[in-house]
C-alpha positions as CSV (number, residue, x, y, z in Angstrom):
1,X,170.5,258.7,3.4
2,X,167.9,256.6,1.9
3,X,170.5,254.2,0.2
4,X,172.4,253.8,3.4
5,X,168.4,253.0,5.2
6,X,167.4,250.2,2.5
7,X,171.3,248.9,3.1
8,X,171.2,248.6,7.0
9,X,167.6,247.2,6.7
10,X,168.6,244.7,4.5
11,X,171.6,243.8,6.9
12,X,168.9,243.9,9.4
13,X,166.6,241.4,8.0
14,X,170.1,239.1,6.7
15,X,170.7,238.9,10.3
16,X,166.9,238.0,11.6
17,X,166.7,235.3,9.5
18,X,169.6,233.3,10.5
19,X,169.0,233.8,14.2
20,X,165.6,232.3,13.0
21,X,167.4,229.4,11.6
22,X,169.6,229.0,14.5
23,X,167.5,228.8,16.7
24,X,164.9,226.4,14.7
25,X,168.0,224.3,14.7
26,X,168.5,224.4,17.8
27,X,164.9,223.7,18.8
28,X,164.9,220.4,16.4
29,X,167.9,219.0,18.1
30,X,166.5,219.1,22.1
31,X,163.2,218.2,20.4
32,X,165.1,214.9,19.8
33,X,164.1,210.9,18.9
34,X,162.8,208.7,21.5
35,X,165.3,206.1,21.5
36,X,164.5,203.1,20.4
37,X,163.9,199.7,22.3
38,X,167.0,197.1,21.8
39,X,165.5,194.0,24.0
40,X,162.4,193.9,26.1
41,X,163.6,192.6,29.3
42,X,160.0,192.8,30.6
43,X,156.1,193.3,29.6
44,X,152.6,193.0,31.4
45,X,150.1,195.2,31.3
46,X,150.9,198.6,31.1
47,X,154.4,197.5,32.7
48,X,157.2,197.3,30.4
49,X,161.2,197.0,31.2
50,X,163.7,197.3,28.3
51,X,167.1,198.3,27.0
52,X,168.2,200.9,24.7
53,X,171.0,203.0,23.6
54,X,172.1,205.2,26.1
55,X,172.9,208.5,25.0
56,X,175.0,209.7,26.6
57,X,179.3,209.7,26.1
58,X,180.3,207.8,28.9
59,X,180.7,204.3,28.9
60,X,178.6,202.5,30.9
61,X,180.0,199.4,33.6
62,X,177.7,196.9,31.7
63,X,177.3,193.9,32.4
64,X,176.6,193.9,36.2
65,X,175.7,191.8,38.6
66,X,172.7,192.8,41.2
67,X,170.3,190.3,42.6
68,X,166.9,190.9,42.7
69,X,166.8,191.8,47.1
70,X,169.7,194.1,46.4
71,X,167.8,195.9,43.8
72,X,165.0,196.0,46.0
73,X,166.9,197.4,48.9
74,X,168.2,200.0,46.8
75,X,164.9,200.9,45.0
76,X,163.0,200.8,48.9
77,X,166.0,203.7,49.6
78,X,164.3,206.4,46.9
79,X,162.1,209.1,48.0
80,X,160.0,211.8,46.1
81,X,158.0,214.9,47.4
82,X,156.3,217.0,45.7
83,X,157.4,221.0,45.5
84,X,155.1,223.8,47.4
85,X,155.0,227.0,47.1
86,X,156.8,230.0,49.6
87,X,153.0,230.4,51.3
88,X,152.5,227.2,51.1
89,X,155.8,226.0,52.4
90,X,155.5,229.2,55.5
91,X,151.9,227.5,56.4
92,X,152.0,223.8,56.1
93,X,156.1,222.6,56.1
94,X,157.7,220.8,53.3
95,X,155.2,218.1,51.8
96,X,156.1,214.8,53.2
97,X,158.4,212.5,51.7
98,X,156.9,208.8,50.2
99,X,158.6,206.0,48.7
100,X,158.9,206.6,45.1
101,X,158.7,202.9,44.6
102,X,155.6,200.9,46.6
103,X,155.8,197.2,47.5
104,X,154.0,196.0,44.9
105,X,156.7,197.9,42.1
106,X,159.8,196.8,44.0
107,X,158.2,193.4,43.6
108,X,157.9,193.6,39.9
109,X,161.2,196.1,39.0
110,X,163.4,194.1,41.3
111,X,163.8,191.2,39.0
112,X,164.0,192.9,35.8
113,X,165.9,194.9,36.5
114,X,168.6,192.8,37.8
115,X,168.3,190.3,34.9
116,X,168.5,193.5,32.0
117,X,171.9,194.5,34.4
118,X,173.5,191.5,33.9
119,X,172.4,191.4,29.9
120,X,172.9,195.4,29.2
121,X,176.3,196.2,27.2
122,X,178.1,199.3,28.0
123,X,176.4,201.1,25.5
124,X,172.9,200.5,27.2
125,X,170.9,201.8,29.6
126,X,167.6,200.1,31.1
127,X,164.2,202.6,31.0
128,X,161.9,201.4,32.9
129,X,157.8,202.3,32.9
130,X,155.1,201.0,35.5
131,X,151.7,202.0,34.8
132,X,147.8,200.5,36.2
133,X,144.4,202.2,36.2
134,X,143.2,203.6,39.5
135,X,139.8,202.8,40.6
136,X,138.7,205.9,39.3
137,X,139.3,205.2,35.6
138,X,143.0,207.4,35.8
139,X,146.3,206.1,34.4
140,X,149.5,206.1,37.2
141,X,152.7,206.0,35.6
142,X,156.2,205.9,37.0
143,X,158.8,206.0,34.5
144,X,163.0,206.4,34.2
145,X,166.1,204.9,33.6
146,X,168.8,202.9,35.0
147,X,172.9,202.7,34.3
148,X,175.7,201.7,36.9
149,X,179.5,203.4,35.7
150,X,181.9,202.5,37.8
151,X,180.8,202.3,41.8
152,X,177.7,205.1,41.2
153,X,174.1,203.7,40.0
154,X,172.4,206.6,38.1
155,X,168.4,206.6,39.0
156,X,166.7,208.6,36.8
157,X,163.1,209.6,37.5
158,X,160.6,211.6,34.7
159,X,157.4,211.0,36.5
160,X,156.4,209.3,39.8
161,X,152.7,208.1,40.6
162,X,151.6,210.7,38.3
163,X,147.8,210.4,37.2
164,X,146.3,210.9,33.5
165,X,142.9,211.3,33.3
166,X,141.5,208.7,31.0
167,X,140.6,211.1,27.8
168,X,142.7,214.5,26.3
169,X,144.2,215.9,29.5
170,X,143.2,219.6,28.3
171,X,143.9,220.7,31.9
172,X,148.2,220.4,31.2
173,X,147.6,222.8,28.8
174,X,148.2,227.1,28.4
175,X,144.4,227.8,27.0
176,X,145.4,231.1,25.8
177,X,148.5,229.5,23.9
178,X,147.1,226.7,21.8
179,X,149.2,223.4,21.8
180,X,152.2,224.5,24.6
181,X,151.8,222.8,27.8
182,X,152.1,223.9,31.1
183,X,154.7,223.0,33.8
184,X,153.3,219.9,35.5
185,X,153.9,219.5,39.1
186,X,157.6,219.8,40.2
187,X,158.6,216.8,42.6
188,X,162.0,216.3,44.3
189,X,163.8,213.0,44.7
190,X,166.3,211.8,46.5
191,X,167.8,208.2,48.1
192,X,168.1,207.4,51.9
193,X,170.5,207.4,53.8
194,X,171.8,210.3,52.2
195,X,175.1,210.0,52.9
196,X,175.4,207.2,49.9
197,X,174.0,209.9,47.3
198,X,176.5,211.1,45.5
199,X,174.9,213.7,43.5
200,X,171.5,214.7,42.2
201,X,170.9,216.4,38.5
202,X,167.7,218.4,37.5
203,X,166.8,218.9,34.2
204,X,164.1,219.9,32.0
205,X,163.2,219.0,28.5
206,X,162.7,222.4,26.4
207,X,159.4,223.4,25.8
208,X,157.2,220.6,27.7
209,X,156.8,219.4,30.7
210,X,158.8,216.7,31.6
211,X,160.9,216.8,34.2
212,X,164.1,214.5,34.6
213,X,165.8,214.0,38.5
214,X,168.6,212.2,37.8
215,X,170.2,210.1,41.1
216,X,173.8,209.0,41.2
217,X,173.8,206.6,44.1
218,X,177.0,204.9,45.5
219,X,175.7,201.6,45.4
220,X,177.8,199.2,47.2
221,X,178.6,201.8,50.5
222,X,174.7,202.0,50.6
223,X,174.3,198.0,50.4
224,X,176.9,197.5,52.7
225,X,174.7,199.6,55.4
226,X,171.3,198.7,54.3
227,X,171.5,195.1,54.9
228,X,172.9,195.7,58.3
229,X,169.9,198.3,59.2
230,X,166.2,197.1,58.1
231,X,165.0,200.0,55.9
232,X,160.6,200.8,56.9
């Protein structure tokens, strides 16, 4: 009986171990490597506009042509709220939908984003990353990517206005678990009119906090009917 006791245990612990390994494995590879900047389209500041490899399997329609009023049209169309809670939600509403992108972005994404279209290769993708100090000493960020396949432009969003406090922002952090951070502040995003959005993807990045709301926008039907209609 013993024998058959140090057998299974030794099974037991056989097994343990290379779940263990699996799933360090598995952790390593959505851990991942930033990618790496190919061509900086763009830089002032804490602004910066580039491209780099893209990922993702599908091939990307690169080069396109966009000029700089229709990006801003379609960047003026995206709108972010943030999520509230069920008490929250049953007292005040939903939290009002903004413009993810003010004037004053549009003015300087617009451009760049038009020129790194027409110079991106299929295997590109453009990430983008505003950023200025607020006049109480915080960081603002607004940060994501941009690919057109075929007659969808894909918007992807990881932050929006989000403010860093200018030293160690303790306060995203579990104190009773050392070094894992805590969810930060769930937003939605979407593009109006609505009826040009094709889809829109959530995701999450294992173990942190960043958030990724992905927009695949049918670009050209929306052009079409934002030029006719002045967008606020």
């Amino acid at each position: 009986m013993k024998r058959w006791n140090d057998s299974n245990n030794r099974s037991v612990t056989r097994v343990v171990r290379t779940l263990l390994l699996l799933s360090l494995g598995f952790l390593a590879g959505c851990a991942g490597t930033p990618s790496t900047p190919q061509m900086v389209i763009y830089q002032s500041g804490l602004d910066r506009i580039h491209l780099e490899n893209d990922p993702g399997s599908i091939v990307n329609t690169h080069p396109t042509t966009l000029i700089p009023s229709e990006v801003g049209s379609l960047l003026r169309g995206v709108r972010v709220w943030k999520q509230r809670n069920l008490v929250h939600r049953l007292y005040s509403g939903e939290a009002e939908r903004t413009r993810a992108f003010r004037n004053e972005e549009v003015a300087v994404l617009a451009p760049a984003l038009s020129k790194a279209l027409e110079l991106a290769s299929p295997d590109q993708r453009i990430y983008f990353h505003l950023g200025h100090v607020t006049e109480y000493g915080e960081k603002e960020t607004t940060a994501g990517w941009v690919s057109i396949r075929e007659n969808l432009l894909y918007l992807a969003l990881r932050e929006v206005h989000d403010r860093h406090s200018p030293g160690p922002d303790i306060s995203k952090y579990d104190r009773q678990m050392p070094n894992v951070p805590e969810q930060a502040p769930v937003f939605h995003a979407t593009f109006e009119p609505e009826e040009y959005l094709h889809e829109i993807r959530s995701g999450w990045k294992l173990f942190t906090p960043d958030q990724r709301e992905e927009l695949q926008i049918r670009y050209r039907d929306a052009l079409n009917a934002l030029t006719k209609t002045p967008q606020p």
